[in-house]
C-alpha positions in Angstrom: 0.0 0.0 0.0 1.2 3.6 -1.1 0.4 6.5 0.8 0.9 9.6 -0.6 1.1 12.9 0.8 -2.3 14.6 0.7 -3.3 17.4 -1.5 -3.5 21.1 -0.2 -6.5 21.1 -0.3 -6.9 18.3 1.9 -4.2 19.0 3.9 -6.5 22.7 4.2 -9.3 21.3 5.3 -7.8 18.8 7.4 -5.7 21.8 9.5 -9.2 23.7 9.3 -11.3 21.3 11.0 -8.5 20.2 13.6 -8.4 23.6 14.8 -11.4 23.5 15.9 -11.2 20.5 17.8 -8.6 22.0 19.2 -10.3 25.0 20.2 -12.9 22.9 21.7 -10.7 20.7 23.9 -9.0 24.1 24.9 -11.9 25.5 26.4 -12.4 22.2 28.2 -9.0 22.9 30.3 -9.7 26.2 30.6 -12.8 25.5 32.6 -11.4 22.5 34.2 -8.4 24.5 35.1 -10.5 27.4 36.8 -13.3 25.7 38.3 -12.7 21.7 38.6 -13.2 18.5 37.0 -16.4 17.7 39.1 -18.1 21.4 38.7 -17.1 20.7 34.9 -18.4 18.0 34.3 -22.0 17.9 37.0 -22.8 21.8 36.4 -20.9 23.9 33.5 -20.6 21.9 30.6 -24.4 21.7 30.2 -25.6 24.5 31.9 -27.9 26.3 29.7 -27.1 30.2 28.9 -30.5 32.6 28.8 -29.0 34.2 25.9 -28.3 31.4 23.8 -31.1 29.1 25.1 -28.5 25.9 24.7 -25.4 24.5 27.0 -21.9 24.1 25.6 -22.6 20.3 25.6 -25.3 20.7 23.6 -23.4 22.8 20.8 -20.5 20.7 20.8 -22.6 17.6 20.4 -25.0 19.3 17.9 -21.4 20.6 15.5 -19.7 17.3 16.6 -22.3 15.6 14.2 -22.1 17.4 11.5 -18.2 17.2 11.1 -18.0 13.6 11.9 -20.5 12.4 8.9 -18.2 14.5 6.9 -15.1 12.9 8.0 -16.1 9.4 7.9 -17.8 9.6 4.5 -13.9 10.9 3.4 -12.0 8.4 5.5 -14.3 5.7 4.0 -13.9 6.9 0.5 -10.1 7.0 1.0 -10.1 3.5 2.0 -12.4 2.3 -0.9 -10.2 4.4 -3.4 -6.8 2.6 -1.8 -8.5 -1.0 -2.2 -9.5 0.3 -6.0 -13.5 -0.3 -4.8 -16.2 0.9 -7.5 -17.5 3.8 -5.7 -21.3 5.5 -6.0 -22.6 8.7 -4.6 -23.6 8.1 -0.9 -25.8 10.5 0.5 -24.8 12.5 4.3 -28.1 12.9 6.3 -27.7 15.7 8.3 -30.7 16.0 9.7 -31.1 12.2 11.2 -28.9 12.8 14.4 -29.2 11.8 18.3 -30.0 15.3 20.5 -29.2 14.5 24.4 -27.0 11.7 25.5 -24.3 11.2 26.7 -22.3 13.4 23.8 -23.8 16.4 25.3 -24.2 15.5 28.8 -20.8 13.7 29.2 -17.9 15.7 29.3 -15.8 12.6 29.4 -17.6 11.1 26.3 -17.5 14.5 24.7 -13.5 14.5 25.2 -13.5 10.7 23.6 -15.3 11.8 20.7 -13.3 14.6 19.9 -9.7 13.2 20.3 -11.5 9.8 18.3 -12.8 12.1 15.0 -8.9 13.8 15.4 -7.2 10.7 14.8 -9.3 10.0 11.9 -8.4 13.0 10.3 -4.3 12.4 11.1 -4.8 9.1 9.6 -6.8 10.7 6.4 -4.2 10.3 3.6 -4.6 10.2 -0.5 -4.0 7.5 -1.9 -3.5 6.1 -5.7 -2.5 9.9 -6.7 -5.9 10.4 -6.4 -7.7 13.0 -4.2 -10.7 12.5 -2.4 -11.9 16.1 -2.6 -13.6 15.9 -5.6 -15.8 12.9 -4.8 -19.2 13.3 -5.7 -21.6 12.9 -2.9 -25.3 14.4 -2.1 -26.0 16.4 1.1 -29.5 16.0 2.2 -31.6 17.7 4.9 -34.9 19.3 5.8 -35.7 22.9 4.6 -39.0 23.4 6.0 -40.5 21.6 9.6 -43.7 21.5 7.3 -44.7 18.0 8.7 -45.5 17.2 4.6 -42.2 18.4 3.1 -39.3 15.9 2.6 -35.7 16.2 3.1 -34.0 17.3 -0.5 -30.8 16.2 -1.8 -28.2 18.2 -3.1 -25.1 17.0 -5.4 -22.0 18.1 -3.3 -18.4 16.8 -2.8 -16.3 15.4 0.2 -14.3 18.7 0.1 -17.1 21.1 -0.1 -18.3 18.8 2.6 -15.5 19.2 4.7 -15.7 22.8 4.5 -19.0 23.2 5.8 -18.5 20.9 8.5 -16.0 23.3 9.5 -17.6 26.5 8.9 -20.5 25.5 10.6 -18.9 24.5 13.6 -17.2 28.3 14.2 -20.5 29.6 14.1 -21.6 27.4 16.9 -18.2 27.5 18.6 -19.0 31.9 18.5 -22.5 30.7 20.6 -20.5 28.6 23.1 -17.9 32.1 23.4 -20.9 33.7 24.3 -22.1 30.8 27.0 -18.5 31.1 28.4 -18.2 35.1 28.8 -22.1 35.6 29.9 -22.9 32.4 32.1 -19.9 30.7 33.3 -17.9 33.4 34.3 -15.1 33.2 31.9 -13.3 36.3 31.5 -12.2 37.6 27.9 -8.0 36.9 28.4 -9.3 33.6 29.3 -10.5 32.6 25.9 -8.5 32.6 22.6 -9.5 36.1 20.2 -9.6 33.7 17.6 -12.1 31.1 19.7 -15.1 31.4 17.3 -14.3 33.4 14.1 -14.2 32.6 11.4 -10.9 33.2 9.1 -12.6 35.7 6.6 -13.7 37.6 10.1 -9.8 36.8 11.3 -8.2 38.4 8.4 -10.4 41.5 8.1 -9.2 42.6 11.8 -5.6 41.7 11.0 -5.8 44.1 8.2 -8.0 46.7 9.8 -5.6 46.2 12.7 -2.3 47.2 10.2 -4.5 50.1 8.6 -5.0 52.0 12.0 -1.5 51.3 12.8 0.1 52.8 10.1 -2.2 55.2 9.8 -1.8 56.2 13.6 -5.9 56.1 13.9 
């Protein structure tokens, strides 16, 4: 078997998506490290914030699910493209999830599931000079809660996948900022600058930052 090394864009989203399990497993310590284990793990991590009507358990869980389909539909593909399988579209259903449990109770099984869905993406290699990127696959969820409309498919591919899986999980990661600065007591040195923006939002204060500088404004 020949592994080869990934392309950039995989290697892109691969960075992009462990950096915010990183971020995740960050905030974890942080907590941990101000309050305790036990207060962490019986009180804080699903405590619900008035603002954002959800606990940080239930947003890691909630983006958790989201970027695992997505990585295990491209670890699978890479293993069907290394043993030269005949591949079809599959189909992620984002919408057919577990809410509650364990994965957003647990901070223990939270942990687990994060360092688990990290590994898979260190092992994620190309193989066969082929990338796995471009993969056709169809996305499918609900667009309406109309009891009579069905979930629609749309064609997509493992990359674009991978990028929304990331994506999406910032934007919940800027709700659980917000459960960390307004409900459990967090103070703003405590949590990265970075925790919960996304890269476009990154880059535009970067620059802003280098305009007023110069300009002495």
């Amino acid at each position: 078997m020949i592994t080869n090394t990934p392309t950039p864009l995989l290697n892109s989203l691969i960075r992009c998506n462990q950096a915010i399990l990183k971020q995740k497993l960050s905030l974890l310590s942080t907590l941990e490290s101000k309050y305790g284990t036990e207060k962490l793990q019986h009180t804080l991590f699903t405590q619900k914030c008035p603002i954002v009507k959800a606990s940080i358990g239930q947003h890691y869980r909630h983006s958790m699910d989201h970027m695992e389909l997505a990585v295990l539909v491209a670890a699978t593909r890479n293993e069907m493209i290394d043993q030269n399988i005949k591949m079809t579209p599959c189909t992620i259903q984002y919408d057919q999830r577990v809410r509650g449990g364990t994965l957003e109770t647990d901070v223990h099984e939270a942990r687990k599931r994060i360092f688990s869905l990290n590994n898979i993406l260190q092992e994620l290699q190309i193989f066969n000079d082929k990338s796995i990127c471009d993969e056709n696959i169809y996305a499918s969820f609900m667009l309406s809660s109309d009891s009579n409309d069905q979930e629609v498919q749309l064609k997509s591919t493992i990359g674009r996948e991978l990028g929304f899986a990331a994506h999406h999980a910032i934007h919940h990661l800027a709700m659980v900022r917000v459960i960390a600065l307004q409900t459990l007591g967090l103070e703003g040195h405590e949590i990265s600058s970075d925790f919960g923006k996304a890269p476009s939002t990154i880059r535009f204060e970067k620059e802003e930052h280098a305009t007023n500088t110069i300009t002495g404004s």
